[in-house]
PyMOL Python script that loads the backbone (N, CA, C, O; Angstrom):
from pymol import cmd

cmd.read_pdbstr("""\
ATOM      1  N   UNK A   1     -17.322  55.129 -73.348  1.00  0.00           N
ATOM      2  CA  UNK A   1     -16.088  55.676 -73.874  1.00  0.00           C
ATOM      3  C   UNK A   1     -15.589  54.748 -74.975  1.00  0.00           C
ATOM      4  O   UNK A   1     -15.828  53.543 -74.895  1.00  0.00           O
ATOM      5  N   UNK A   2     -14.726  55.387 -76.268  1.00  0.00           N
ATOM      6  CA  UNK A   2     -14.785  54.529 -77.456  1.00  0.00           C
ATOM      7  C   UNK A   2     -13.154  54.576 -77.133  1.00  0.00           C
ATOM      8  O   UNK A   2     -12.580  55.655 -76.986  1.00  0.00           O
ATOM      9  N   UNK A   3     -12.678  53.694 -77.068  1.00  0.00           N
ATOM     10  CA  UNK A   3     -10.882  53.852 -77.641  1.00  0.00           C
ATOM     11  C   UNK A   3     -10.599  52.706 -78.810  1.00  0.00           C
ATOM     12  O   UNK A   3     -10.993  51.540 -78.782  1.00  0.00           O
ATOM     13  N   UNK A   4      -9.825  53.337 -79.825  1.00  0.00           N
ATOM     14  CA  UNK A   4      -9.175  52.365 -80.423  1.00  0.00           C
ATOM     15  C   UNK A   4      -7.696  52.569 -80.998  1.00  0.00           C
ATOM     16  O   UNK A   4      -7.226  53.695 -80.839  1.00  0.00           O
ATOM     17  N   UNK A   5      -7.052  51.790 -81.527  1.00  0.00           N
ATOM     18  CA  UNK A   5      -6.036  51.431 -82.347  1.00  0.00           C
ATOM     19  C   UNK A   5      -6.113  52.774 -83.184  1.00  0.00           C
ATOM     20  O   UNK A   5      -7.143  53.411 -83.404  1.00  0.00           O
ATOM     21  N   UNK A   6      -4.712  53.116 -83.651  1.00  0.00           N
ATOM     22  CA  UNK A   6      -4.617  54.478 -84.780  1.00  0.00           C
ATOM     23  C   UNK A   6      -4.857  53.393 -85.948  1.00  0.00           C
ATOM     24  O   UNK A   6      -5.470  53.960 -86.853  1.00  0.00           O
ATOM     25  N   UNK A   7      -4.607  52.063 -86.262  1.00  0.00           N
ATOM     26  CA  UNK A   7      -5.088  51.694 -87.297  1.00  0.00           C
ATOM     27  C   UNK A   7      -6.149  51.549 -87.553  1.00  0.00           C
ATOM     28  O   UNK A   7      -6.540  52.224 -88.505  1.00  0.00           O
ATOM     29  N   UNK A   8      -7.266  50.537 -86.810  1.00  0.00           N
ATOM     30  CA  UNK A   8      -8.483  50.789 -86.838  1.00  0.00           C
ATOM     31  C   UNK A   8      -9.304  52.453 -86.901  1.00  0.00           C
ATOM     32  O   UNK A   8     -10.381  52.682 -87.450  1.00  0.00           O
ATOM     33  N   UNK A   9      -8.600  53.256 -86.314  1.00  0.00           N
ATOM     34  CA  UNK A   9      -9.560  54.851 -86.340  1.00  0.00           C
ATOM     35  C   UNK A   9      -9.278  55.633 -87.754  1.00  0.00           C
ATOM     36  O   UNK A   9      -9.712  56.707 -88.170  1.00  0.00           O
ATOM     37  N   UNK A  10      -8.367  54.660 -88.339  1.00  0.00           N
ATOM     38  CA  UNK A  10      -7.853  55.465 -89.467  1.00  0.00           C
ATOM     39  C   UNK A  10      -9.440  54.944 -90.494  1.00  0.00           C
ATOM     40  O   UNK A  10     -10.015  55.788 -91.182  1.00  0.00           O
ATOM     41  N   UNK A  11      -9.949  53.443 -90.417  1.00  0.00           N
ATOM     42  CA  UNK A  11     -10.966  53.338 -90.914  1.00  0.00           C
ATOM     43  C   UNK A  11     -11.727  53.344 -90.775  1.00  0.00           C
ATOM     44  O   UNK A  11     -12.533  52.892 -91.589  1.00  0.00           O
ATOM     45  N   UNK A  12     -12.151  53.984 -89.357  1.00  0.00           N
ATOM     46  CA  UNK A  12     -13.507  54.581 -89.010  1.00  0.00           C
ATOM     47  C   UNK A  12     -13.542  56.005 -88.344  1.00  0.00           C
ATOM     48  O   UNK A  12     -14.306  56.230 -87.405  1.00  0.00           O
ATOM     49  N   UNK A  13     -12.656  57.004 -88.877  1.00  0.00           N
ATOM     50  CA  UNK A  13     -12.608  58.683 -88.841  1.00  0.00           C
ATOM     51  C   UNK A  13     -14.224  58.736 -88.417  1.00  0.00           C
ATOM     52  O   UNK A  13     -14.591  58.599 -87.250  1.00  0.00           O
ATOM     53  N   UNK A  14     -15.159  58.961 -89.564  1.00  0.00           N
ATOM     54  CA  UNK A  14     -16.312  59.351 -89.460  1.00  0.00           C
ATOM     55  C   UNK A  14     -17.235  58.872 -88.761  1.00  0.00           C
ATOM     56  O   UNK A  14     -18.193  59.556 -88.402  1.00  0.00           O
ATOM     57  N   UNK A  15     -17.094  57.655 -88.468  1.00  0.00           N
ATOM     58  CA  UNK A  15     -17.807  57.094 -87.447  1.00  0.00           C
ATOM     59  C   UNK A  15     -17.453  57.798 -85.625  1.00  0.00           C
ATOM     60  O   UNK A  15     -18.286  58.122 -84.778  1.00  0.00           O
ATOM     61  N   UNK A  16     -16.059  57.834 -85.547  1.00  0.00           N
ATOM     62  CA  UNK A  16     -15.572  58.614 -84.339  1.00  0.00           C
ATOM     63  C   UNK A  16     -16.138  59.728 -84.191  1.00  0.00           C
ATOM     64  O   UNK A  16     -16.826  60.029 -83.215  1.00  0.00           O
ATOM     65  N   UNK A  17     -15.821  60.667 -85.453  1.00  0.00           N
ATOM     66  CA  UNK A  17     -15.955  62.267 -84.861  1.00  0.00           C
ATOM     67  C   UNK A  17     -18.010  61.965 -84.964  1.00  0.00           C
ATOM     68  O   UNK A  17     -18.730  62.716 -84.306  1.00  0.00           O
ATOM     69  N   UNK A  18     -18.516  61.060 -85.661  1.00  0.00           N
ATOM     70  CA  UNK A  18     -20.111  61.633 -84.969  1.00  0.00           C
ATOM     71  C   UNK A  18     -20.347  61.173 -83.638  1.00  0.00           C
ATOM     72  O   UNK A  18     -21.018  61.846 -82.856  1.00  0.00           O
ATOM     73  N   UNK A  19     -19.812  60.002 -83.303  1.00  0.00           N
ATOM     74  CA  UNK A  19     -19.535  60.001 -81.845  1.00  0.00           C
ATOM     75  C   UNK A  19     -19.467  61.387 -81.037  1.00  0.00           C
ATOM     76  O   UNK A  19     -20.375  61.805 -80.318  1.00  0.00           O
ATOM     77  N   UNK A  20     -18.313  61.995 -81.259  1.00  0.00           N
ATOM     78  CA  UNK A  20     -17.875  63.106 -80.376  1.00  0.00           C
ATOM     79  C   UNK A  20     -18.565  64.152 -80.656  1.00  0.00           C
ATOM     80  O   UNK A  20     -18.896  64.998 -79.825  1.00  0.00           O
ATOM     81  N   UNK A  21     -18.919  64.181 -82.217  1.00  0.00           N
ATOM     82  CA  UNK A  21     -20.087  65.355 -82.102  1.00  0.00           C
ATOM     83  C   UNK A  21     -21.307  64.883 -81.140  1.00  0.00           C
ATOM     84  O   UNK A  21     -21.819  65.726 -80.403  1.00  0.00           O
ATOM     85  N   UNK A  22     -21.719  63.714 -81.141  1.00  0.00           N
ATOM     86  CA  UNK A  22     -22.709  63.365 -80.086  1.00  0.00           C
ATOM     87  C   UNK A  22     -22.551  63.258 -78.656  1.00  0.00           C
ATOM     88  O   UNK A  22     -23.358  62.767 -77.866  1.00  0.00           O
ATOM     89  N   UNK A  23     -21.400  63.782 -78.402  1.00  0.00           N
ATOM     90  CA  UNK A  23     -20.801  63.735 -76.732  1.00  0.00           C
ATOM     91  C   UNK A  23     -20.061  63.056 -76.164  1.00  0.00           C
ATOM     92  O   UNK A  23     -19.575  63.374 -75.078  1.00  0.00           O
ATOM     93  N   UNK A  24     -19.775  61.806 -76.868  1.00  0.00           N
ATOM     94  CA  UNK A  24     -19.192  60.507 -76.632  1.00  0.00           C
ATOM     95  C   UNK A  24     -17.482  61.031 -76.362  1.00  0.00           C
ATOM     96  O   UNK A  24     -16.961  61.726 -77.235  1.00  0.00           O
ATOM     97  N   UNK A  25     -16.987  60.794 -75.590  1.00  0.00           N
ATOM     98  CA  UNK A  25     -15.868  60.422 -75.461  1.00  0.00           C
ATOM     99  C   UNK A  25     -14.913  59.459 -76.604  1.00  0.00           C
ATOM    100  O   UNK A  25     -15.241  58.276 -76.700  1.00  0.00           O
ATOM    101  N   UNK A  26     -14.056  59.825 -77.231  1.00  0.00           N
ATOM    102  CA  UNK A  26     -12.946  59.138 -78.063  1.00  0.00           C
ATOM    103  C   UNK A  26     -11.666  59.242 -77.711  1.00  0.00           C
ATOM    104  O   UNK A  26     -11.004  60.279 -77.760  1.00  0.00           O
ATOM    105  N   UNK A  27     -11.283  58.144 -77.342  1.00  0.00           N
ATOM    106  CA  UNK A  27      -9.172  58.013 -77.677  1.00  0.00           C
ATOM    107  C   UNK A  27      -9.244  57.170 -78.614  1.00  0.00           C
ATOM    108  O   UNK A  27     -10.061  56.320 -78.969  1.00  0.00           O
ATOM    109  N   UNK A  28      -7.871  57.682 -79.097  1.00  0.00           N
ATOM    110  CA  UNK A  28      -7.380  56.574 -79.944  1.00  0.00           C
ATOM    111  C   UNK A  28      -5.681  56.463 -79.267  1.00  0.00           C
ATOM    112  O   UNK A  28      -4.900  57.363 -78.958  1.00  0.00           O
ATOM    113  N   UNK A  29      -5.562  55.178 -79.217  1.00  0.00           N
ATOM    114  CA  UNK A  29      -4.867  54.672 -78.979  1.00  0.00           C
ATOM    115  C   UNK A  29      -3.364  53.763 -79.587  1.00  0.00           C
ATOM    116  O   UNK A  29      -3.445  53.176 -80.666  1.00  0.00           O
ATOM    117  N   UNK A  30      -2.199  53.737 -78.869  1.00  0.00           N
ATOM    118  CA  UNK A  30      -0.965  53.268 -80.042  1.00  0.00           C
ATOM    119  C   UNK A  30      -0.229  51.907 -79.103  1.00  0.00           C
ATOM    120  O   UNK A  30       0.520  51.949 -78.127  1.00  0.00           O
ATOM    121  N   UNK A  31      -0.706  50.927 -79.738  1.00  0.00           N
ATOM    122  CA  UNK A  31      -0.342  49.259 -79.159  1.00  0.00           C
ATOM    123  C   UNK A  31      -1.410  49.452 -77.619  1.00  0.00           C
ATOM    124  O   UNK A  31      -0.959  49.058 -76.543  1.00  0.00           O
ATOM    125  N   UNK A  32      -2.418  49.911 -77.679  1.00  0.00           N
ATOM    126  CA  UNK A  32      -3.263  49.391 -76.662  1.00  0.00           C
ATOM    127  C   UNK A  32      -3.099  50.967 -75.698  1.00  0.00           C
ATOM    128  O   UNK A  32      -4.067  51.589 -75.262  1.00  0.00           O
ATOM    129  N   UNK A  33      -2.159  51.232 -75.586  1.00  0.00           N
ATOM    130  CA  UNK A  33      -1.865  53.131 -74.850  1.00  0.00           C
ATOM    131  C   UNK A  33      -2.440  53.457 -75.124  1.00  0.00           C
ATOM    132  O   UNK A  33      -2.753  53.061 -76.247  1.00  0.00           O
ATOM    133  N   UNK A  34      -3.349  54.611 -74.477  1.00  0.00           N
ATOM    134  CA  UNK A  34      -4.250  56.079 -75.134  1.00  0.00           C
ATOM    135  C   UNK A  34      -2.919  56.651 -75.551  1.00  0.00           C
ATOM    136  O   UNK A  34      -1.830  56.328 -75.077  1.00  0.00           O
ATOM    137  N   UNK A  35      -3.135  57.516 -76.469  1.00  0.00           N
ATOM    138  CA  UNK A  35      -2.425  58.226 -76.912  1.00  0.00           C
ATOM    139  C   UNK A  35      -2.987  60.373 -77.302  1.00  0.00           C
ATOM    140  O   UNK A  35      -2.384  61.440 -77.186  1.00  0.00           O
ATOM    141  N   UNK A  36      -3.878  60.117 -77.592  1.00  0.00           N
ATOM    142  CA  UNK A  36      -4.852  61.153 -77.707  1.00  0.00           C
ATOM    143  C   UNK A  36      -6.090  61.304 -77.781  1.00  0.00           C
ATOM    144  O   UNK A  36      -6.611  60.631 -78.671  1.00  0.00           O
ATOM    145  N   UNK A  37      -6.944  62.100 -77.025  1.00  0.00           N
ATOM    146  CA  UNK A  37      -8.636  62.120 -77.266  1.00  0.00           C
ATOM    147  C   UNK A  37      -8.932  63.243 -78.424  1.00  0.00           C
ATOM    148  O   UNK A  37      -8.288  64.144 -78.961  1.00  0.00           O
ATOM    149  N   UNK A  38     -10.447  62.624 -78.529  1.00  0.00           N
ATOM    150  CA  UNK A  38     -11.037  63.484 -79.954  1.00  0.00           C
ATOM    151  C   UNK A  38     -11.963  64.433 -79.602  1.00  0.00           C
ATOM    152  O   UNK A  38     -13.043  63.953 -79.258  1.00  0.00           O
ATOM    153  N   UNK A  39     -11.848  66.067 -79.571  1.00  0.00           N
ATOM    154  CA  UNK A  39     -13.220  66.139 -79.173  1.00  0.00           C
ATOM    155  C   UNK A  39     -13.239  67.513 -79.914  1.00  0.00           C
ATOM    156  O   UNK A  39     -12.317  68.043 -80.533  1.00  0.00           O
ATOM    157  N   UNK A  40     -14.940  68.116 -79.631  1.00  0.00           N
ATOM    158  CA  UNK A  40     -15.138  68.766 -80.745  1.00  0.00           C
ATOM    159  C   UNK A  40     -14.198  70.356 -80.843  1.00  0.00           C
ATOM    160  O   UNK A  40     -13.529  70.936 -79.987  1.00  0.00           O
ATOM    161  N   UNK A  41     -14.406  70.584 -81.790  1.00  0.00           N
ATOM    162  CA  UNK A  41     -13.332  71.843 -81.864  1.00  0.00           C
ATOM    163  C   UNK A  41     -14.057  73.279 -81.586  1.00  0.00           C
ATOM    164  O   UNK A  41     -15.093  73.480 -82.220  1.00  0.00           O
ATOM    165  N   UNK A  42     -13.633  74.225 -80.755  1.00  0.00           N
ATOM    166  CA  UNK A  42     -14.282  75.214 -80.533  1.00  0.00           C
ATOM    167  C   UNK A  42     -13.383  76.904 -80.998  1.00  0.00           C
ATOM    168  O   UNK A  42     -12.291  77.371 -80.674  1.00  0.00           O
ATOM    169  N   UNK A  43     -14.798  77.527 -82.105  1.00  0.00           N
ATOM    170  CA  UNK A  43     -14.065  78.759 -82.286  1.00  0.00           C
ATOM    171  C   UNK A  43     -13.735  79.387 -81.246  1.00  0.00           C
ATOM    172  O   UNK A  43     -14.055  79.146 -80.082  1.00  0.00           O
ATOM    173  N   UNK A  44     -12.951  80.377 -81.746  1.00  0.00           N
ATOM    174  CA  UNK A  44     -12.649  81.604 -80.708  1.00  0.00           C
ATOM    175  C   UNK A  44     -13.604  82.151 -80.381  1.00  0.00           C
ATOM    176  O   UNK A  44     -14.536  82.187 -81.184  1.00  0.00           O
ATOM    177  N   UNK A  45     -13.733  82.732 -79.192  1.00  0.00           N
ATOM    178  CA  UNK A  45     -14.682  82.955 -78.202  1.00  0.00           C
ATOM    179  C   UNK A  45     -14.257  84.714 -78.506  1.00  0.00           C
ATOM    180  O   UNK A  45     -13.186  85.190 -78.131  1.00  0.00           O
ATOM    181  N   UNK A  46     -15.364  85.540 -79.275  1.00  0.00           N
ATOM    182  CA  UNK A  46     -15.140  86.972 -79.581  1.00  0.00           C
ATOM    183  C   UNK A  46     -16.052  87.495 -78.560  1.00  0.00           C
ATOM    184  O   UNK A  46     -17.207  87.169 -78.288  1.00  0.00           O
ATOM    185  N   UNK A  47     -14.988  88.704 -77.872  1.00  0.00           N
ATOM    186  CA  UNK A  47     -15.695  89.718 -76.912  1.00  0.00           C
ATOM    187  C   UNK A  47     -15.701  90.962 -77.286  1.00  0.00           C
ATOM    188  O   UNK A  47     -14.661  91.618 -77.344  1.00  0.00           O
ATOM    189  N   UNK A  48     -16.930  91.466 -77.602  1.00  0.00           N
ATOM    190  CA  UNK A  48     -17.057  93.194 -78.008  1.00  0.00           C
ATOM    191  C   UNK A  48     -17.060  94.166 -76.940  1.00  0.00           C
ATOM    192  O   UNK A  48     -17.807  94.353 -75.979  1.00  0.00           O
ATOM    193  N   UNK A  49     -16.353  94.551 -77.232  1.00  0.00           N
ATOM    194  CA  UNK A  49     -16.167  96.152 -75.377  1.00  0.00           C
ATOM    195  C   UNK A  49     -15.048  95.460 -74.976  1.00  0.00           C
ATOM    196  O   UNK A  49     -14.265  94.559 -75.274  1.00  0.00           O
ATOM    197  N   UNK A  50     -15.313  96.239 -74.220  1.00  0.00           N
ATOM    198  CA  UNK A  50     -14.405  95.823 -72.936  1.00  0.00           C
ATOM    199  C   UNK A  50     -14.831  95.007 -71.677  1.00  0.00           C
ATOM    200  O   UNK A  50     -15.839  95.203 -70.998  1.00  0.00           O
ATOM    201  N   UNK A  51     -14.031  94.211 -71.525  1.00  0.00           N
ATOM    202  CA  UNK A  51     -14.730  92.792 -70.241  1.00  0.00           C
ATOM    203  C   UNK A  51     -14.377  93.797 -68.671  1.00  0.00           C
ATOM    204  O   UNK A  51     -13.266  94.167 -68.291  1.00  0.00           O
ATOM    205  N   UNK A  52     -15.587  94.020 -68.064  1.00  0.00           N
ATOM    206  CA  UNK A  52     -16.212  94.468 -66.892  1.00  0.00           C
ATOM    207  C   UNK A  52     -16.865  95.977 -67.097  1.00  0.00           C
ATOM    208  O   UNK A  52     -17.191  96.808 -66.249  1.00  0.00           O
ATOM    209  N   UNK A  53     -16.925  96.011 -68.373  1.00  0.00           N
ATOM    210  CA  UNK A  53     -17.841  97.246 -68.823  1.00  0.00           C
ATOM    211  C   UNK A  53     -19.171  96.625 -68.834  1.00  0.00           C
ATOM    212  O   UNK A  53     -19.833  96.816 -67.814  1.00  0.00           O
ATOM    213  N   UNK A  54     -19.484  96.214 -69.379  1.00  0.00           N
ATOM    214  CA  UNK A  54     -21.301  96.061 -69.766  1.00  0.00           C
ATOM    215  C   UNK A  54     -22.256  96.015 -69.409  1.00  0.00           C
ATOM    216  O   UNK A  54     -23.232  95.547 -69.995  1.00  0.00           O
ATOM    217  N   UNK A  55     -22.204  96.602 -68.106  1.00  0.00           N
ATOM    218  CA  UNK A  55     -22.924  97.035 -67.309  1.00  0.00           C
ATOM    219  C   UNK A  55     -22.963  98.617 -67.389  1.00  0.00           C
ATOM    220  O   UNK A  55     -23.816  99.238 -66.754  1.00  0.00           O
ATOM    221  N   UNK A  56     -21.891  99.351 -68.296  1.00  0.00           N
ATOM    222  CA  UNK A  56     -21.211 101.023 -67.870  1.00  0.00           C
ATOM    223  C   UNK A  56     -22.399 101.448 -68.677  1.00  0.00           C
ATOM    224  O   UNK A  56     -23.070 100.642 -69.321  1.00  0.00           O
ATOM    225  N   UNK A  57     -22.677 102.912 -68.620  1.00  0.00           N
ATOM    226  CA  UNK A  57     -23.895 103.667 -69.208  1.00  0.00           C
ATOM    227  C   UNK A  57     -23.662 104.802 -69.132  1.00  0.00           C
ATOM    228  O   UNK A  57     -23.762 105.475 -68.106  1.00  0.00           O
ATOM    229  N   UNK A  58     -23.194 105.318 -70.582  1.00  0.00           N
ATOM    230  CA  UNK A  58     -23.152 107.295 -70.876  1.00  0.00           C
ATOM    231  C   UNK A  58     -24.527 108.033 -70.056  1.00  0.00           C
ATOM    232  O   UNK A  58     -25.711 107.778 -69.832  1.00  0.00           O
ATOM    233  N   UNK A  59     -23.705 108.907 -69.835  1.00  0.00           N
ATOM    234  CA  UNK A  59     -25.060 110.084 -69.150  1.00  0.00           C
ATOM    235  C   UNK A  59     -24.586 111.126 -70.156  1.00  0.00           C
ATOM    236  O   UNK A  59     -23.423 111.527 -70.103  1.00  0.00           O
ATOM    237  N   UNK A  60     -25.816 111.777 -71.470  1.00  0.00           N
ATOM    238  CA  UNK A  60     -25.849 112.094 -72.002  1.00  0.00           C
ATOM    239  C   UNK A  60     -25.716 113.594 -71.683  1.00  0.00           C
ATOM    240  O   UNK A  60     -25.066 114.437 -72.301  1.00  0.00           O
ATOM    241  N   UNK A  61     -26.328 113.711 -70.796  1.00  0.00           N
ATOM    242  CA  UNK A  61     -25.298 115.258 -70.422  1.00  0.00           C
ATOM    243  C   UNK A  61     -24.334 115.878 -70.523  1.00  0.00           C
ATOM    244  O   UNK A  61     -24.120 117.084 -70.648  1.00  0.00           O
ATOM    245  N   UNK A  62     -23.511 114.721 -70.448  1.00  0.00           N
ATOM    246  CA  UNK A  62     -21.915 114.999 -69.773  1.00  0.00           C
ATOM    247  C   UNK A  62     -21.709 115.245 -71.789  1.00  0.00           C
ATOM    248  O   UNK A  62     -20.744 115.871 -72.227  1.00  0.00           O
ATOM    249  N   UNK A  63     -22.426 114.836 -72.415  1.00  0.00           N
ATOM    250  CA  UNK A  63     -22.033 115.414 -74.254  1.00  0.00           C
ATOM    251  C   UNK A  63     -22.510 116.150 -74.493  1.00  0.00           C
ATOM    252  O   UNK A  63     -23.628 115.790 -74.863  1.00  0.00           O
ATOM    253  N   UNK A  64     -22.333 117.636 -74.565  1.00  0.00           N
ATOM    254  CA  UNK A  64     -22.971 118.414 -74.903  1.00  0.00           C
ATOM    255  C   UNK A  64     -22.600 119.150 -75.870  1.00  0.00           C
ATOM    256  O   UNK A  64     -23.155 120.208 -76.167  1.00  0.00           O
ATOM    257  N   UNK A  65     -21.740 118.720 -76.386  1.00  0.00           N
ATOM    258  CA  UNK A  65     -21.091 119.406 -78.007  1.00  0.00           C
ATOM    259  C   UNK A  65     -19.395 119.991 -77.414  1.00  0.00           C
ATOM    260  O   UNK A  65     -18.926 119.839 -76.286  1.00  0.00           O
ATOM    261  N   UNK A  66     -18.873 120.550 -78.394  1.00  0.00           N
ATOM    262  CA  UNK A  66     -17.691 121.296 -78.494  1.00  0.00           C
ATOM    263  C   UNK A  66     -17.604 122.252 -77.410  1.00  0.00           C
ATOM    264  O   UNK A  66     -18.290 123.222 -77.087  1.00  0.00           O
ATOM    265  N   UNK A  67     -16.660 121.751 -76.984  1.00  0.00           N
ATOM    266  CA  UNK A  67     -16.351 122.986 -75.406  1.00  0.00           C
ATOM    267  C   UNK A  67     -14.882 123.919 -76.217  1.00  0.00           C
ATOM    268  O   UNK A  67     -13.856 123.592 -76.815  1.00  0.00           O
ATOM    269  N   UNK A  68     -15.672 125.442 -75.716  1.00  0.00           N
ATOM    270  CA  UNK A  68     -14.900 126.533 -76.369  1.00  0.00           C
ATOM    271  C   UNK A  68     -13.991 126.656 -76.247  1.00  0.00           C
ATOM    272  O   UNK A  68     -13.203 126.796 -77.182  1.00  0.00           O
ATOM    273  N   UNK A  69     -13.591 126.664 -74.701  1.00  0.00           N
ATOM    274  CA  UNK A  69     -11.778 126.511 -74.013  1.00  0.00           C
ATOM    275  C   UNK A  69     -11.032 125.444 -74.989  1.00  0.00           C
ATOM    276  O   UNK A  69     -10.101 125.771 -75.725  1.00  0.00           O
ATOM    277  N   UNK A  70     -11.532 124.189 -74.906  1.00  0.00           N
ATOM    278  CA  UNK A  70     -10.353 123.193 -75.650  1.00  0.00           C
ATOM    279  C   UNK A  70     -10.671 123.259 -77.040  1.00  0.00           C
ATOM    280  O   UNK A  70     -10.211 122.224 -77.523  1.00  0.00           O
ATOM    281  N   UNK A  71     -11.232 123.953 -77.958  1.00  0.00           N
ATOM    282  CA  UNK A  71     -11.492 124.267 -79.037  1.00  0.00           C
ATOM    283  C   UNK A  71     -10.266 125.153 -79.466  1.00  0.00           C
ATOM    284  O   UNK A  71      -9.578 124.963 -80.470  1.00  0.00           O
ATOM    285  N   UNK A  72     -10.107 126.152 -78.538  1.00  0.00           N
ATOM    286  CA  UNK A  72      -9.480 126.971 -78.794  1.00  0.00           C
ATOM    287  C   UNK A  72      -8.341 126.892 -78.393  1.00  0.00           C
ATOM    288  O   UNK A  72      -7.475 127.537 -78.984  1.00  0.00           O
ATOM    289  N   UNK A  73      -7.942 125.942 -77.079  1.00  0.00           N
ATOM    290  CA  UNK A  73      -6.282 125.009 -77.457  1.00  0.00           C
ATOM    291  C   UNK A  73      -5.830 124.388 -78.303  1.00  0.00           C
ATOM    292  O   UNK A  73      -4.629 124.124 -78.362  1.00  0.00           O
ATOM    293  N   UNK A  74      -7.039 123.863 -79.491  1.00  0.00           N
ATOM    294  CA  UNK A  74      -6.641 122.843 -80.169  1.00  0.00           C
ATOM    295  C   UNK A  74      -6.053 123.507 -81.359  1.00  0.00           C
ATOM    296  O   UNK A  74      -4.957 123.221 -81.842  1.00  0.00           O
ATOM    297  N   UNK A  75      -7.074 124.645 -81.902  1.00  0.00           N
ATOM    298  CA  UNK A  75      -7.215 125.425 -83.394  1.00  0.00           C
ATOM    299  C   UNK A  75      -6.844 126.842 -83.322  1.00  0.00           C
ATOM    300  O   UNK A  75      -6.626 127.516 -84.328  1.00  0.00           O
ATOM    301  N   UNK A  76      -6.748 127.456 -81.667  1.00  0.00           N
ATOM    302  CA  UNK A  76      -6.398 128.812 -81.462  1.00  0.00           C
ATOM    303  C   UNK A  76      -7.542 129.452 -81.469  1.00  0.00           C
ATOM    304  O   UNK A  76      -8.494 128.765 -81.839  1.00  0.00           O
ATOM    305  N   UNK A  77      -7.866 131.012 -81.058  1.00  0.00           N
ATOM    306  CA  UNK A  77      -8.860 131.744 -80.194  1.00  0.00           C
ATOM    307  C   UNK A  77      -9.401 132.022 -82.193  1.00  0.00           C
ATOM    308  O   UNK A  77      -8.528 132.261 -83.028  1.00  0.00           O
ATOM    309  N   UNK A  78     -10.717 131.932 -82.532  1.00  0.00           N
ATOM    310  CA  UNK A  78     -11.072 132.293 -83.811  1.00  0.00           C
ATOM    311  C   UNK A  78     -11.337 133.772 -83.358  1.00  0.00           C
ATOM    312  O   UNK A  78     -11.120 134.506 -84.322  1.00  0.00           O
ATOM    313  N   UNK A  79     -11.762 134.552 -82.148  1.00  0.00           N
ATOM    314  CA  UNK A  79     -11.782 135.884 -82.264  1.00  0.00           C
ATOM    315  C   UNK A  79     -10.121 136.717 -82.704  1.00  0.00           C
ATOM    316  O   UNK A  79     -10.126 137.648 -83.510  1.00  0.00           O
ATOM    317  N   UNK A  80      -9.308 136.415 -82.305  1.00  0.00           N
ATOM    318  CA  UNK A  80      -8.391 136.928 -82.811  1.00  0.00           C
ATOM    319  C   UNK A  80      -7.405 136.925 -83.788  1.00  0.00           C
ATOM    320  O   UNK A  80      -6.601 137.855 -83.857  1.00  0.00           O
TER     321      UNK A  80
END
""", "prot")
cmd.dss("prot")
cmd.show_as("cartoon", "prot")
cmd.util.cbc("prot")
cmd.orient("prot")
């Protein structure tokens, strides 16, 4: 584990964060206190669907084109 001084980390930034990109643990510290750790930054975590679907599976049957009844609630009876 690396801790140091905010003065000292101020002149070795780059040396720290390849640390932490390498796994290492970093604080930096204020009069000898931790004060805050360094570690790597992570994007947002994107989920497509819906979470406890992705397992779900259309049965292609159940689509079978334009149903006449609600066709004809939507636009009215075209025979008349």
């Amino acid at each position: 584990m690396v801790q140091m001084n905010v003065h000292e980390a101020k002149s070795q930034l780059s040396r720290l964060i390849e640390a932490v990109l390498a796994g290492e643990p970093v604080t930096i510290a204020r009069a000898g206190k931790p004060v805050v750790d360094l570690v790597p930054h992570r994007g947002p975590e994107v989920v497509i669907g819906v979470e406890g679907w992705q397992d779900f599976r259309v049965d292609p049957d159940v689509f079978d084109g334009p149903d006449d009844e609600v066709q004809a609630l939507f636009y009215g009876d075209p025979t008349s």
